[in-house]
C-alpha positions as CSV (number, residue, x, y, z in Angstrom):
1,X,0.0,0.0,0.0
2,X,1.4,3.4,-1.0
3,X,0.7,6.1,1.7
4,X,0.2,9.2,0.2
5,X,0.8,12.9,2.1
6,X,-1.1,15.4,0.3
7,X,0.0,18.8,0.7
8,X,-2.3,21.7,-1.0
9,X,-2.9,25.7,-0.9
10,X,-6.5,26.1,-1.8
11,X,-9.7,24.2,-3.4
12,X,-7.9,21.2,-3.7
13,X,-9.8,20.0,-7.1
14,X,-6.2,17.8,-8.1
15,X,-7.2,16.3,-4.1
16,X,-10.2,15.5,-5.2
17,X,-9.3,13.7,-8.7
18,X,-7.0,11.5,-6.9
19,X,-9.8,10.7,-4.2
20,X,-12.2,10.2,-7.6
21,X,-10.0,7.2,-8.8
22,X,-10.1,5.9,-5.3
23,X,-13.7,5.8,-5.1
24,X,-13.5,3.8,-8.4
25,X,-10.7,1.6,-7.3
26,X,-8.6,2.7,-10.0
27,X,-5.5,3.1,-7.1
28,X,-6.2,0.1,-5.5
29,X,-3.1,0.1,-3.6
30,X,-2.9,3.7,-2.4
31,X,-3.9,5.5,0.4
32,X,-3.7,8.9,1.7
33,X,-2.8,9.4,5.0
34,X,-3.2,13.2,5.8
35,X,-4.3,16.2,4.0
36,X,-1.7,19.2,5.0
37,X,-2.7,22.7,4.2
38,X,-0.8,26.0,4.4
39,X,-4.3,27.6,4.7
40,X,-6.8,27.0,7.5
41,X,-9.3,27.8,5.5
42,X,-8.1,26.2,2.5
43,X,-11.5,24.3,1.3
44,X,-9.3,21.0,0.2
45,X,-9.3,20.2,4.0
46,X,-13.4,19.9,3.9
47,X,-12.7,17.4,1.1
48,X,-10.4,15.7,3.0
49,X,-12.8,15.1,6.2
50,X,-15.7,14.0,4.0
51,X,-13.9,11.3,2.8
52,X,-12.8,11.0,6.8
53,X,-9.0,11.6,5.8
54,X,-7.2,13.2,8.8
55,X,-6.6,17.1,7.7
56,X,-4.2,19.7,9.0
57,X,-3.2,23.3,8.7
58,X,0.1,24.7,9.5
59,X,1.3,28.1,9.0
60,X,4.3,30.1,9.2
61,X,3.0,32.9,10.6
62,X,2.5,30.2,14.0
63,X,6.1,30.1,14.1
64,X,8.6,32.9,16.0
65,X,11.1,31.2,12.8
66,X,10.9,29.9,9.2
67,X,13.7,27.1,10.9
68,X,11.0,26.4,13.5
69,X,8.2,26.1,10.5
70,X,10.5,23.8,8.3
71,X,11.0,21.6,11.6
72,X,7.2,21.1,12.1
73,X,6.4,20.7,8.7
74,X,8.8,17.7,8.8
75,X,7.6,16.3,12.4
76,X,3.9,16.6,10.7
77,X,4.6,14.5,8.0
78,X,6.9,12.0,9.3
79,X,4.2,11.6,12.1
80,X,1.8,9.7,9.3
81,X,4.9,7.4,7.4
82,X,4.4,8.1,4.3
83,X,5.6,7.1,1.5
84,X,5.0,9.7,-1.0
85,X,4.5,13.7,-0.8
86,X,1.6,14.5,-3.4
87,X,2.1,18.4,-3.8
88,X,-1.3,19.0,-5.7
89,X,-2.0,23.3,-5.8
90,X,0.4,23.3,-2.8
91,X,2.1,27.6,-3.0
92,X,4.5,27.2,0.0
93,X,8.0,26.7,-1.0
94,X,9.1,23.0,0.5
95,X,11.9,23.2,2.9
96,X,15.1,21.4,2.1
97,X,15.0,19.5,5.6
98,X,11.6,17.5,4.0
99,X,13.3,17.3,0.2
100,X,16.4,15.8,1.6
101,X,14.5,13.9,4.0
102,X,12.0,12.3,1.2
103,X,14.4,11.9,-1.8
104,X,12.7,11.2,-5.1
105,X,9.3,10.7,-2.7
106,X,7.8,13.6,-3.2
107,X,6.1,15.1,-6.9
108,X,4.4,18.1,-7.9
109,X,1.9,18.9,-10.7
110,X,2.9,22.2,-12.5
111,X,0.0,24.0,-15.0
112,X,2.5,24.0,-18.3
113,X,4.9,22.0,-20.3
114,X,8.2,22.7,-18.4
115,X,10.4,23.5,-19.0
116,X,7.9,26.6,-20.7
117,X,6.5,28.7,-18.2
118,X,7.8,27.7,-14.8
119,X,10.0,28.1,-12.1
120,X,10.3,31.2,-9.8
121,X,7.0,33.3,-10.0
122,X,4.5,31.1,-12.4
123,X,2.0,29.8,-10.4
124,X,-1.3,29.1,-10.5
125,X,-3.4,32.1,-12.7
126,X,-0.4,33.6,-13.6
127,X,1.0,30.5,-15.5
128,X,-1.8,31.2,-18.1
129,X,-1.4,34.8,-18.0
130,X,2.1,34.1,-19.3
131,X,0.7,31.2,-21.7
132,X,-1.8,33.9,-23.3
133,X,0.7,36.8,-23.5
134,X,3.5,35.2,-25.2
135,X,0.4,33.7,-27.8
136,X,2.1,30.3,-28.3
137,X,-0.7,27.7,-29.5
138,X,-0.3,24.7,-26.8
139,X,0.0,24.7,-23.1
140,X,-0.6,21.9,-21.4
141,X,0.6,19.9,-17.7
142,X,3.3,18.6,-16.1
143,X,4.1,16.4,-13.2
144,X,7.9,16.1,-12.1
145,X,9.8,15.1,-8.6
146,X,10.7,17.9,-6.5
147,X,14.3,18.7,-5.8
148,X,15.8,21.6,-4.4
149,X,15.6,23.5,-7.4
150,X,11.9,25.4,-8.6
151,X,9.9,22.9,-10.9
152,X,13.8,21.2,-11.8
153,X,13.2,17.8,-10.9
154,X,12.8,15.0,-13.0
155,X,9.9,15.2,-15.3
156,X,7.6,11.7,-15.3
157,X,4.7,12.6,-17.4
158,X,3.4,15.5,-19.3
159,X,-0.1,16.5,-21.6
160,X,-0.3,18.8,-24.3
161,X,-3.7,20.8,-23.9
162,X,-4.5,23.2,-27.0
163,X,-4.8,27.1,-26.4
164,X,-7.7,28.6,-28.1
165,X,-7.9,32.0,-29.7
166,X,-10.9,33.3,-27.2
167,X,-9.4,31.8,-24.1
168,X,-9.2,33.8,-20.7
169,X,-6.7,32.8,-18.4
170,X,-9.7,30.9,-16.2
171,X,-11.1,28.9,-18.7
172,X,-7.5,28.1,-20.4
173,X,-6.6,27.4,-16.5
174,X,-9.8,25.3,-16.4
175,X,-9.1,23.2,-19.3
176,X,-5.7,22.6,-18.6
177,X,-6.8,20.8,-15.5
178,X,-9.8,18.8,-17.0
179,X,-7.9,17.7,-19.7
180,X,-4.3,17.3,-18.5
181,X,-4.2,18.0,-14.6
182,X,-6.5,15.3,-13.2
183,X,-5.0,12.9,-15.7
184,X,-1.9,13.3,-15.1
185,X,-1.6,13.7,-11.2
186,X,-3.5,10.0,-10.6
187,X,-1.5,8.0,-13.3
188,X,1.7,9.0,-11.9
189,X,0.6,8.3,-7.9
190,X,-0.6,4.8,-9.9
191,X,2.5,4.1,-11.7
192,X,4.6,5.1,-8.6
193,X,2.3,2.5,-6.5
194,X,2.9,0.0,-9.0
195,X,6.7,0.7,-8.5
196,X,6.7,1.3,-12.3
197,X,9.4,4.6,-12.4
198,X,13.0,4.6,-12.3
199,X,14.8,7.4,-11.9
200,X,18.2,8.1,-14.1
201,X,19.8,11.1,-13.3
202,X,17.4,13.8,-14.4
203,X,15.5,11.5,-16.8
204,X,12.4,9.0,-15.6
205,X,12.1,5.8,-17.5
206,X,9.0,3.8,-17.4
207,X,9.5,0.3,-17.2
208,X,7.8,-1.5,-20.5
């Protein structure tokens, strides 16, 4: 059984397609152990108790230190022994004590094709804001490990979503995640559970 962390910022809709494929048994061997927020309020943490999956806030601004914050981010989720860190919409930067601490363990699910429009900066809305200005003709989703770097880890799946001439920033935000986002994020929790990933430098192979 792979025991997911799930660490998000806001609505948690990536949460709740990964809790959609469980329903359906389509991740038969996975389940998620906590729901972490940044944001008390965060509405990913109501998902999280409906499906009666233990949620938790923590937030800097609790802490006299960002060393103090890092430390009890790390207690938090080394209090659940996980196996994975599922970074779905999650906007606080990751402390290097849990990266080194959950090497190649933890992924993220970025709104673009990186290594277009990421890194320091592009986040959420403003990663189709940037898509729409610079007028290039496909966007799409990616889901990578996290290493110390911004969006630099290794890449283990991506989806090409096409950008339309009328599109806003929402609804290009909103396709990218029906089409690519909540694809993406539960095939590569699956193919991690299935121990179907391995990791070669900066390059992920899947096994055939």
């Amino acid at each position: 059984m792979l025991k997911l962390a799930v660490l998000v910022s806001g609505g948690g809709t990536n949460l709740q397609a990964l809790l959609d494929q469980m329903e359906q048994n389509k991740l038969p061997s996975v389940k998620i152990e906590v729901v972490i927020s940044n944001n008390k309020n965060a509405y990913a943490l109501e998902r999280a108790r409906k499906y009666q999956v233990d949620a938790a806030a923590i937030s800097k601004k609790d802490y006299a230190t960002i060393e103090e914050f890092n430390v009890a981010l790390l207690k938090l989720i080394d209090r659940y022994h996980v196996d994975l860190i599922v970074l779905a919409g999650c906007l606080m930067i990751i402390p290097e004590c849990v990266i080194k601490n959950y090497r190649n363990r933890i992924i993220n699910i970025h709104p673009s094709l990186i290594p277009s429009f990421c890194g320091m900066g592009y986040y959420g809305l403003k990663v189709h804001e940037a898509v729409l200005e610079r007028g290039v003709k496909v966007t799409g989703a990616t889901v990578h490990f996290v290493d110390e770097g911004t969006d630099t880890g290794p890449i283990i799946l991506q989806k090409p979503v096409m950008v339309h001439e009328d599109d806003t920033a929402e609804i290009l935000q909103r396709r990218v995640m029906e089409e690519a986002e909540w694809l993406l994020l539960p095939e590569a929790v699956r193919l991690i559970a299935e121990d179907q990933l391995i990791i070669d430098h900066n390059r992920v192979r899947i096994k055939k």
